[in-house]
N, C-alpha and C positions, 0 to 999 in steps of 0.2 A: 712622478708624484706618488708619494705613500697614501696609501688607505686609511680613512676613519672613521670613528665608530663611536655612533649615540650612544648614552648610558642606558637607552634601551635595548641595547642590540642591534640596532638599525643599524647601516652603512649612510654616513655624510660625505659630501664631497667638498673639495674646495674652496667653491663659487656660495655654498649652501647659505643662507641667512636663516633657514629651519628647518628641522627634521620630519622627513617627509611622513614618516610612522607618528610619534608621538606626538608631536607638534612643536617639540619645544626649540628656542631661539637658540641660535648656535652659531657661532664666528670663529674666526682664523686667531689664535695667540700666538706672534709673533716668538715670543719667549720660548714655550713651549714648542712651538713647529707646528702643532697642532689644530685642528677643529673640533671647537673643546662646547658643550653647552651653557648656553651664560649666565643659566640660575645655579649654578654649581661652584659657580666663581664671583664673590662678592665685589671682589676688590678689579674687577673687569669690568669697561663698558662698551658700546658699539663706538665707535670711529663715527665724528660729528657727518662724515659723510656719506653715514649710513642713511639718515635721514630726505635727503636725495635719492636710493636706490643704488647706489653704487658702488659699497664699499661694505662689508662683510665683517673685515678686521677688527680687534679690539684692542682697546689702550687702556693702561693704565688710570683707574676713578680716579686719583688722588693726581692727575697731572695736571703740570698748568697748560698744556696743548690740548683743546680740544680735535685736533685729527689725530690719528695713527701711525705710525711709525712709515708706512710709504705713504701715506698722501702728505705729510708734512716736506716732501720733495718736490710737490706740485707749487709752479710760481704762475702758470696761465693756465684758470680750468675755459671750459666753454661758455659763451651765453645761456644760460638755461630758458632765458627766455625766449630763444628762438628755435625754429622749427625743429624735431628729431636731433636737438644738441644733447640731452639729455640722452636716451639711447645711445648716443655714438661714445659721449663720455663712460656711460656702465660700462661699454665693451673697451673700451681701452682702460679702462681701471682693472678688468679682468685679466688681460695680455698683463699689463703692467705687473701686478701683482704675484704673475706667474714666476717673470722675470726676476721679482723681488726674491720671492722663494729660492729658486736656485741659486740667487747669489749670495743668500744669508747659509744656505748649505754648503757653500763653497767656499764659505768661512773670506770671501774678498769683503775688502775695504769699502765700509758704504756707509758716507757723509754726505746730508744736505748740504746746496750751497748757502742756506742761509746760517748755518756755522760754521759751514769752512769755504770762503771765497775763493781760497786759491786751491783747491782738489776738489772740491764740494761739486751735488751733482744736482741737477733742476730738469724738470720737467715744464715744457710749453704745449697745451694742447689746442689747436687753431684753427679756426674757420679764414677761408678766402675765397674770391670769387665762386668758386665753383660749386661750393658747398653752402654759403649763401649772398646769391649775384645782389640781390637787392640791398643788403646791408653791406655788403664790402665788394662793389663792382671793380675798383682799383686793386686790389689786392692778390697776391700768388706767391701762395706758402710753398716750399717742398720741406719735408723731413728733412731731418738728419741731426749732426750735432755739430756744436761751435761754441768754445769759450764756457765749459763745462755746463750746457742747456742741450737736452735735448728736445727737439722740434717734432712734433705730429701734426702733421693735416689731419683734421677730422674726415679727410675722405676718405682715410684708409682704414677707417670703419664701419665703413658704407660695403657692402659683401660686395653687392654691382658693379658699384664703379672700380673698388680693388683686382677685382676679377678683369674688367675693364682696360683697367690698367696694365695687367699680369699680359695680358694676350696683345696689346700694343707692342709692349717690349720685350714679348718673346721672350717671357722667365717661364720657366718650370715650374714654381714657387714662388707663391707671394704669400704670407697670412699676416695680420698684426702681431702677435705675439715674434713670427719672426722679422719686423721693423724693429721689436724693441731689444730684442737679443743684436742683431745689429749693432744698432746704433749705440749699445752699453760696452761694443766692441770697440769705439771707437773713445767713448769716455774712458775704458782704463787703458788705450793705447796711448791717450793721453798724460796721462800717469806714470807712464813705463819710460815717455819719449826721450828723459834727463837721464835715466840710467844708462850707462854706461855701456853694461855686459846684455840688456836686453837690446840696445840698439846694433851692436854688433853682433849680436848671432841673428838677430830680426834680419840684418843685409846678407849674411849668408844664407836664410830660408826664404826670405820675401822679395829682397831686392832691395834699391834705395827708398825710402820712405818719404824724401825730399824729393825726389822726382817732381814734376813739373805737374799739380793735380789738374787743373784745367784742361791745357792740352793732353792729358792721358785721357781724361774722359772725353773730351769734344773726338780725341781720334778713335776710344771706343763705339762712340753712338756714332759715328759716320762709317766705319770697316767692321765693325762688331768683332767678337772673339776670336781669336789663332784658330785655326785648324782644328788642331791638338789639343784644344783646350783644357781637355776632359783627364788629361794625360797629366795634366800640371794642376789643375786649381778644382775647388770645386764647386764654383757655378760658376758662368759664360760672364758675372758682373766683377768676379773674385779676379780674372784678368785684365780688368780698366787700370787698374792702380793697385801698387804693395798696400798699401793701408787698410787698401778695400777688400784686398785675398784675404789680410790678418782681420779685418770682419768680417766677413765671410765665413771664414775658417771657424772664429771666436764664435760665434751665433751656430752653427753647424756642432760646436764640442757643447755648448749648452743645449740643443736640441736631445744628441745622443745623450747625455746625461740623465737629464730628465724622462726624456723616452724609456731608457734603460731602467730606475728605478721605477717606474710605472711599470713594465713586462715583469719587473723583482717582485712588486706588489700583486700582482696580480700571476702570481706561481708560472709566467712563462717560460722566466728562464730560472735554476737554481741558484743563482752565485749571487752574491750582494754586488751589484758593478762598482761601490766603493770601495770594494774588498782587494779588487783586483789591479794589474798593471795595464798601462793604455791599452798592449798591445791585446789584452786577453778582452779588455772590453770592447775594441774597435773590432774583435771577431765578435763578439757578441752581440753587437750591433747588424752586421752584416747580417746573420742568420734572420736576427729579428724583422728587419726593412726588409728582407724580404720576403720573409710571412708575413708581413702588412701589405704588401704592394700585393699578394698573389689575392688574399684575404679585400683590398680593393679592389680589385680585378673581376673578386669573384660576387661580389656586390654591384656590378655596372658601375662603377666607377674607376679615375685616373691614377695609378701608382701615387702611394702618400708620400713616399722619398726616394725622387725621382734624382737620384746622385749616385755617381761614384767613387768611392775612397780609394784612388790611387796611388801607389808607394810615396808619390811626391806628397800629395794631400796628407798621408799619414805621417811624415814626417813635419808639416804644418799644423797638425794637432798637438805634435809631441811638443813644441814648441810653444802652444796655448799652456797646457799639460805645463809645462814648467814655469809657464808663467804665473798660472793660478799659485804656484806651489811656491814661489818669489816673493808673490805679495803678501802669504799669509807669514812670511821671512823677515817682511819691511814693514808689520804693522807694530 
């Protein structure tokens, strides 16, 4: 993430809806990349879902959309009228949006599916039993994607029970922002699946894609990962299934991405990591994980990126790596 700056001077963030020096209102322009203040911009207003708490962004006054350019992907928001649905929604509006960011920087193909049925991308954001038993006692959501929607449990908003979750199945890493990077792995693998030359070099780095999904996962949660795992993929889940290394992999090269122009921003490292070739940034990666991890460490806290980029693993980035570089080819 880049750095911005009040026209006071002050430093803004992201997430900010105001500047914390001056006071004044301030929102994400999608246009510009920016966090721009919004008495400086006439023809700018907040995203209807500001109103809510939620949402930052600004769109276009003269639009006939009242939401913003990522929440007009949204097809299932929460009940607001029930318990902590509100909170759980701001925070997955915030993952979300992150998610947006880097893949409008990475210049990939991003269409709602309410314009484009057949590539178009949706968001479902959902309550079930567990999150609330009294209104939906029958009901059990999981994540993931299908038929260009992606799915969120509202529980994996909830810190406790993600946490909860993370340590049932023995991941190293759980956060929402990385569910969304995820599962957006799987929306442009979907994209890729009719091409030709990404399905064939995909079987030479990942393996058959049509593998059997069910039985790979039912035989992963009963044996759990190879051995070796660590030697080949890079997390213990990236070994259920090819699909699921190439997300994996994909959420893992948006992680480093973003990571990396954050450390640029912030004078850690010298080089622009867009400047550069995978391999100069997946070193520069490396140095950085692990000045965060030591830098955790030396905090009372667990390693922030508790993974390792293996020659296999690096050559399943290179292969993300060319794929990003594919689609800015075929828009």
């Amino acid at each position: 993430m880049k750095r911005f700056q009040c026209s006071c001077g002050a430093p803004i963030f992201f997430d900010n809806h105001q500047c914390l020096q001056c006071g004044a209102r301030v929102g994400f322009d999608p246009e510009s990349m920016s966090v721009v203040p919004l008495e400086q911009y006439a023809d700018l207003v907040y995203c209807g879902n500001h109103d809510h708490g939620v949402c930052n962004w600004l769109r276009p006054s003269q639009s006939d959309h009242d939401l913003c350019r990522a929440c007009q992907f949204n097809r299932t928001i929460p009940n607001l009228s029930l318990p902590f649905n509100t909170e759980r929604w701001a925070a997955l509006e915030r993952a979300k949006k992150r998610l947006f960011y880097s893949l409008y920087q990475l210049s990939l193909p991003m269409t709602d599916g309410w314009q484009a049925s057949d590539d178009g991308l949706l968001f479902d954001f959902l309550d079930d039993v567990r999150t609330q038993p009294d209104t939906y006692p029958d009901t059990f959501i999981t994540s993931g994607f299908a038929d260009g929607v992606i799915s969120i449990n509202l529980l994996e908003a909830d810190d406790v029970a993600r946490t909860a979750a993370q340590i049932e199945l023995r991941e190293r890493y759980r956060t929402l922002l990385g569910h969304f990077r995820h599962e957006s792995g799987h929306y442009y693998w979907s994209r890729l699946s009719g091409d030709e030359m990404a399905t064939s070099l995909f079987a030479e780095v990942f393996g058959d894609a049509n593998a059997d999904y069910r039985s790979s996962l039912d035989a992963y949660y009963r044996e759990g990962p190879p051995a070796d795992w660590e030697q080949k993929y890079i997390s213990a889940y990236a070994s259920s299934h090819p699909v699921e290394d190439w997300a994996e992999t994909w959420s893992h090269y948006l992680l480093m991405h973003d990571a990396l122009e954050t450390a640029h921003a912030h004078q850690l490292i010298d080089i622009s990591p867009s400047s550069v070739a995978l391999a100069e940034r997946i070193s520069q990666w490396q140095v950085v994980s692990v000045g965060l991890n030591e830098m955790n460490l030396s905090l009372g806290r667990e390693d922030a990126y508790p993974f390792v980029i293996s020659p296999q693993v690096h050559k399943k980035l290179a292969y993300v790596n060319a794929m990003i570089s594919r689609f800015r080819t075929l828009q």
